[in-house]
N, C-alpha and C positions, 0 to 999 in steps of 0.2 A: 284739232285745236291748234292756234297759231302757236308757236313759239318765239314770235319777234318780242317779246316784252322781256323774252330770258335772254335772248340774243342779243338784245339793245342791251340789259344788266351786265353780261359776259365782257364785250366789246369795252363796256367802260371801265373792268376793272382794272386793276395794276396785279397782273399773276407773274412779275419777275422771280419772287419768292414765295413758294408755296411749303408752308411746314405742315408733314404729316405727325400726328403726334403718335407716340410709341409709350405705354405703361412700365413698360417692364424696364426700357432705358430709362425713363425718369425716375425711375426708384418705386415706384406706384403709382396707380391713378390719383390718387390724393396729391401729386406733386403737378400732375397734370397743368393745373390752370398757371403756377407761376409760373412753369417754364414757357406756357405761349405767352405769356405777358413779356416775358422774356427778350423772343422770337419777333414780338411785334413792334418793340423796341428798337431791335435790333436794324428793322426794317420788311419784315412778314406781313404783307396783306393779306394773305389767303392761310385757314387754317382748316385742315380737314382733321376732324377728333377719331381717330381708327384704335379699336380697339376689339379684337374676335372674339376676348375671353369672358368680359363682364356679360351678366346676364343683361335684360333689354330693361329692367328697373334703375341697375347702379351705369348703366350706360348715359342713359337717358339723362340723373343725377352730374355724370358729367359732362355730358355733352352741352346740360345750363350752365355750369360754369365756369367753361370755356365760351360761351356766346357771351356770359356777363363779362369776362374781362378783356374778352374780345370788344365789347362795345368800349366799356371804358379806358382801356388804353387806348385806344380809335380816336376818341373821342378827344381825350389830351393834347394827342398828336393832329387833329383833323384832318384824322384818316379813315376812311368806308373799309373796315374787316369783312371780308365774307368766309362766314361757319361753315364747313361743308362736314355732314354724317357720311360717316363711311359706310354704307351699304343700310343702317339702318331708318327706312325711309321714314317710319311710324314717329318716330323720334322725330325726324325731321320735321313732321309735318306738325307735330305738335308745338316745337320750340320755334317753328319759321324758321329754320333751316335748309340751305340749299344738300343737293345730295350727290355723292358721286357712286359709284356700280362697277363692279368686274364682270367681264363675262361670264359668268357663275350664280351672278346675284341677280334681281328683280328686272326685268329687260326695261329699257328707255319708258317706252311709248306706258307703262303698266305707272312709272313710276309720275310719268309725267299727269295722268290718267286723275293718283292722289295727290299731287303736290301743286298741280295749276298752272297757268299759262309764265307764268315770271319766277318761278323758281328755276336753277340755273342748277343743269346737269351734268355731271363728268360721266364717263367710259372709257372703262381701263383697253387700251388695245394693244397689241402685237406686231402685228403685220396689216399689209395693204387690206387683205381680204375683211379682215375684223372691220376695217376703218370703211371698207364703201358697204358694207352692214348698215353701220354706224349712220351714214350721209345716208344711204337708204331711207332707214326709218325716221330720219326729219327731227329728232327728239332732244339729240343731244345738244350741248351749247360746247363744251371745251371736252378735249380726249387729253387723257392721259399716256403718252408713249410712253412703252418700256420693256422689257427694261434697256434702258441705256446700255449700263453692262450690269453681267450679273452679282449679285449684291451675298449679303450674310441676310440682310431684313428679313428675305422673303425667297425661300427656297423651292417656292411651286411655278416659279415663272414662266412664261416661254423664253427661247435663246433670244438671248440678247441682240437687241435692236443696230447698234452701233449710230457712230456719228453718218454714217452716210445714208444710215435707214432713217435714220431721225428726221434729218432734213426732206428727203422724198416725203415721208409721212407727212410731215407739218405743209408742207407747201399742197398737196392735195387738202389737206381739212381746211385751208387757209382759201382756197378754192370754192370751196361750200360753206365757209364760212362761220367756219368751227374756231375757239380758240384750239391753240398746240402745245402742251406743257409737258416735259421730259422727267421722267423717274428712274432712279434705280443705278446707282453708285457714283451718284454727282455729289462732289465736294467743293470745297474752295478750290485744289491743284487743278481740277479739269471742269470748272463752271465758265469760263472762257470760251473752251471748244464746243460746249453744249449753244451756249449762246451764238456763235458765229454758224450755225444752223441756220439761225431763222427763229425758230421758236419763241414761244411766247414767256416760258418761264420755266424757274429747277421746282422739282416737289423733292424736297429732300426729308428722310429721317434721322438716319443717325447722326449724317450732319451736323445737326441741333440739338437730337433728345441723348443723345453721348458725348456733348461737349460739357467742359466743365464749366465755361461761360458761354451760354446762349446765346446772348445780346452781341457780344463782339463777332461768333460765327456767323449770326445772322447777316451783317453789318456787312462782313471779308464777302461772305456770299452774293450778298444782293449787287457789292461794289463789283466783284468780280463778271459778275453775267449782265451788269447793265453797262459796262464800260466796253464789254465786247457784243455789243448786238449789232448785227450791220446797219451801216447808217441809213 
């Protein structure tokens, strides 16, 4: 099955700012959708709704709406949000949701298999080897490197990537023709050195879902890694 229709979608988005959304830093999933409204304000194109805990009914409940206020702040602003599910692809497919995967979760080619030639895939990767995997199987559109450095978020990571993994990485997927977006202890102090990579964009959590105003970190974020992207 091609995947140029996700590849043409991928290419066109704006993934400087990618907010991962986090329940438990937001105070609950109920707080969920006004902090991406938040985020998207702030300057957030890309929203991935990640959550492990909810079952796949009260998932599903948010992950609509997060895609509704995702549309309508989009909309104010005219700006294209893209919803990404975090691993849960049934969700996605029901809500037209794009979908992103750890190497743990439902492999590319399976997901790509339910969801169709224009939905737009992430994979979370680590290292070189994960990554010509990845270009292997033809499926993905943008990878997630990470971790950057290692984080509190998420304590199952591989060792951290660093800036100078980062950059090797990104410039092979940029090769094949993947987007490259860096995860995992990027803040406003060091979204500068992430961007002078190369890279395509920050996924950041805490970030945003542990500030006290989201709109403004967004803001310091997206100004910080787009004033430093090489020219």
């Amino acid at each position: 099955m091609s995947v140029s229709a996700s590849r043409e979608r991928a290419a066109k988005a704006d993934w400087a700012l990618y907010f991962v959304t986090d329940s438990a830093m937001a105070g609950g999933a109920e707080k969920v959708p006004a902090q991406v409204a938040e985020a998207i304000e702030g300057g957030a194109h890309v929203i991935q709704v990640r959550d492990k805990d909810l079952d796949d009914a009260a998932y599903l409940e948010l992950a609509r709406r997060v895609r509704d206020v995702a549309r309508e702040v989009g909309e104010q602003h005219g700006r294209d949000i893209i919803v990404i599910a975090n691993d849960r692809v049934e969700a996605a497919r029901e809500l037209g949701l794009d979908v992103h995967v750890g190497q743990g979760d439902m492999p590319a080619p399976q997901v790509r298999g339910l969801l169709g030639a224009e939905a737009i895939i992430g994979v979370s990767v680590s290292n070189a080897e994960q990554l010509e995997s990845v270009i292997a199987e033809g499926f993905a559109d943008v990878v997630g490197i990470g971790p950057i450095w290692n984080t509190a978020t998420k304590t199952d990571t591989d060792p951290a990537v660093g800036l100078e993994g980062l950059a090797a990485l990104t410039a092979r997927a940029h090769e094949a023709g993947i987007v490259a977006v860096a995860i995992g202890g990027i803040s406003i102090r060091n979204a500068g050195e992430v961007a002078a990579t190369g890279c395509d964009g920050i996924c950041v959590v805490s970030a945003i879902a542990a500030s006290e105003d989201p709109a403004t970190s967004a803001t310091f974020l997206r100004r910080e890694f787009v004033m430093n992207q090489p020219l």
